[in-house]
Steps between C-alpha positions, in 0.01 A plus 500: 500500500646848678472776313856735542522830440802746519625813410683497170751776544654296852476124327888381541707593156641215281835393632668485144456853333554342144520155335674700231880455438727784515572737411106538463444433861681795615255710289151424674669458859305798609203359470291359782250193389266317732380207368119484632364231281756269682363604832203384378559171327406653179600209224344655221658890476705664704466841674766745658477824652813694393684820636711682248733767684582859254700387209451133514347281231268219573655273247719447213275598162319200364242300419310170529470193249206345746437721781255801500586728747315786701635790699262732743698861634384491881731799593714746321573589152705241206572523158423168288737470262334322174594375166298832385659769727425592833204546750473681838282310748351652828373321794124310397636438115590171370650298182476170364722315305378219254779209448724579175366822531671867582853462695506699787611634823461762732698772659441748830651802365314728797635578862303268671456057552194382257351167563298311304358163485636288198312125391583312265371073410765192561423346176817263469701547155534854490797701390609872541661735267704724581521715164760755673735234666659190405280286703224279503316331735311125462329316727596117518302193558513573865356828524865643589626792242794437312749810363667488202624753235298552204760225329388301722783440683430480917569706709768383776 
C-alpha cells in the first residue's frame, strides 16, 4: 500500500460550497472547505481543512443529533459562537463538540484568512439543528442529507 502525503492548505476545494438550500447557501459562500478525509478514503470521519476570509462564518449555527465534531485553529484568530456566549480562539487552540450538545459556529471577525482543520464521524442517522433558522438537516438511508424546514416540509 503507498503511503500519500500532501499539503493541506493546496488539496483541491469542494466543488459545491454548500449542500444547504438558499437562502442559507448564500451565507457560508465565503468559505473555502477541503475535504481531506476524502482524499484519503477515510469511511469512518471526515476531515477538512477550511479557509474563512474577514467577516465570513464557517457555518450556519447548529448542532448534531449523532455526530461529535472537532475544530483545530491552524492560522488566524475566530470567535466560536456557543449556546453559552462567545469565545476567541488563536492559532494552536481547539474545541470539541459532543452530539446534542452546545450549537455552534464560528466567525473571523479579524483582518486576516484563519484556517483551521474541522472533523467530524459519518455515523448515518444524524440530524442538524439549526436553532436560529428554519432549517434542518437529516441524513437518509443513503448517506445523502435531506433539507427540510423545521415542519418538516422539504426543501425544493
Amino acid at each position: 500500500m503507498m503511503i500519500r502525503a500532501i499539503v493541506a492548505a493546496e488539496a483541491t476545494p469542494r466543488l459545491k460550497a454548500s449542500l444547504l438550500p438558499e437562502p442559507f447557501a448564500t451565507r457560508i459562500s465565503a468559505r473555502i472547505k477541503r475535504p481531506l478525509g476524502d482524499l484519503f478514503g477515510l469511511k469512518s470521519f471526515g476531515v477538512n481543512h477550511v479557509t474563512i476570509p474577514p467577516g465570513a462564518i464557517t457555518s450556519l449555527f447548529h448542532r448534531h443529533s449523532v455526530q461529535d465534531e472537532f475544530v483545530l485553529v491552524l492560522t488566524g484568530t475566530l470567535v466560536l459562537v456557543h449556546d453559552s456566549g462567545e469565545t476567541v480562539l488563536e492559532a494552536g487552540m481547539c474545541a470539541g463538540f459532543p452530539a446534542g450538545g452546545t450549537a455552534h459556529h464560528l466567525i473571523n471577525r479579524a483582518d486576516e484568512p484563519a484556517t483551521y482543520l474541522e472533523i467530524g464521524d459519518r455515523q448515518r442517522g444524524d440530524t442538524v439543528e439549526y436553532p436560529n433558522d428554519d432549517l434542518q438537516l437529516t441524513m437518509d438511508d443513503t448517506g445523502q442529507w435531506v433539507a427540510s424546514h423545521k415542519d418538516g416540509t422539504p426543501y425544493a
